[in-house]
Every structure is written in C-alpha cells, then in structure tokens.
N, C-alpha and C positions, 0 to 999 in steps of 0.2 A: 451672773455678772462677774461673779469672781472667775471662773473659767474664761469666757470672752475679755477682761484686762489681760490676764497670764499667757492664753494663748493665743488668743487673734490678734490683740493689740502690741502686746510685749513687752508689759509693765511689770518691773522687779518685784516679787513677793514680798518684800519687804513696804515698799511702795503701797502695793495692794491694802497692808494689814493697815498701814496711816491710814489711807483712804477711808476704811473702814471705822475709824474711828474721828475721824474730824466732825463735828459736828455740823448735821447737814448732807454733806459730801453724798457718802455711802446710799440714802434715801433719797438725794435727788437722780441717782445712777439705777438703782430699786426701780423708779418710777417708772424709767422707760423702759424696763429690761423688757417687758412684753413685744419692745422693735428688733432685737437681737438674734432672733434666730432670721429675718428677713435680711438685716445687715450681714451676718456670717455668709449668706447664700450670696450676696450680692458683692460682696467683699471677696468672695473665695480664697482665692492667690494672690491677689490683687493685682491680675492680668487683664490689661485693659482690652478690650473687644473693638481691637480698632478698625480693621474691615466692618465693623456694622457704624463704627460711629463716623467713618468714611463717607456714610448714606445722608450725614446731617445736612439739611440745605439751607437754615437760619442760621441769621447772627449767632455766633457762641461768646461769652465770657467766661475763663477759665482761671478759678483762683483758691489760693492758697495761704495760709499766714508761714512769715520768715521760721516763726519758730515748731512749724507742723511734722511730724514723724518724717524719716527720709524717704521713707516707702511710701505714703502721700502725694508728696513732691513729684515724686518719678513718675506715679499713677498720672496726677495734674500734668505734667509737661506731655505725659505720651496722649492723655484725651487730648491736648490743645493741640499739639502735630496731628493728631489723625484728624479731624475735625478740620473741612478745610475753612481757611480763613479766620481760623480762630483766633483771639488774643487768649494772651496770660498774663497773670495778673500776677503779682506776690505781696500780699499784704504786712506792711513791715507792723514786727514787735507783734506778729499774733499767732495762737496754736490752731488746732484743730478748733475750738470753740472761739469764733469769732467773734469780736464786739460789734453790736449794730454801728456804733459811731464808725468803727472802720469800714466797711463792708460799705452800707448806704452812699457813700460819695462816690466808690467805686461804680459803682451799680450805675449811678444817675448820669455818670461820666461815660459808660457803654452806651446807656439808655439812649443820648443825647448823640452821640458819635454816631449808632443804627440810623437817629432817624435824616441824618444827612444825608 
C-alpha cells in the first residue's frame, strides 16, 4: 500500500506516514490492497486505449469529482472523447472516492436520458 500511495498515486511521504497513523484510515487501505497489483496493471501510465474504446457502441457516462488527481481528469475527459457519443460528467466538491449521494442522481439522470 505504501509503495502504490508514493508511487502510482503520488501522495507526499509525509502525507503517507498520517495516513498511517489516523485511526482507521491505514486498515481500511490494508483491506483492499489485495486489488492493487490489478489496479497498477490497469493504471499503467495512465494512457488511455482509445482506439479500443473507439469500439464502444452503448450509452457511456463518464465521470469524475472537481476535486480528483489531474492525471484522473485528463484520463476521464480523453475516455469520454474517444468513446463515441459519450457524456462527462464532473462531480462538484468530490475526490476520487465519491459519495453515493453524489454519484446516484448523476447515474439516474444518464439512466433516464438512454432510455429516451
């Protein structure tokens, strides 16, 4: 986990060692780290493979909170252009870990616009 914060994501070692020490925090990060070497592979560079997602033929929703890494962002805006017809979304006042309450109305707001 501490490797994957420092180097894939690009969280300050100082940052890192709070983490490690909030109560909670560190153990809910522990829990998944078993997804982490799947995420690293699928993360790479974080070049997005837009000749394959060029092939997509369904509705897309493409979204992101205001406050998500910039390197996120860029990934998000370049799946939504390659993807044709896609939207994008920008979920205001949220990170990479979204709130359901945000997210859900977004969702139902797609959901309802496809089936037109």
């Amino acid at each position: 986990m501490k490797y994957f914060m420092r180097s894939m994501v690009g969280v300050p070692a100082p940052v890192v060692m709070m983490m490690r020490v909030i109560p909670g925090v560190w153990r809910k990060l522990a829990a998944v780290g078993h997804t982490l070497p799947h995420d690293c592979i699928v993360m790479g560079d974080f070049t997005v493979p837009s000749p394959r997602l060029a092939g997509v033929k369904v509705p897309a929703l493409v979204m992101h909170g205001s406050k998500t890494d910039a390197r996120l962002k860029r990934a998000a805006a370049a799946v939504a252009q390659a993807i044709p017809g896609a939207q994008a979304r920008t979920l205001d006042r949220q990170n990479h870990n979204v709130s359901a309450a945000a997210l859900a109305p977004a969702v139902v707001e797609f959901l309802r616009s496809a089936r037109r």
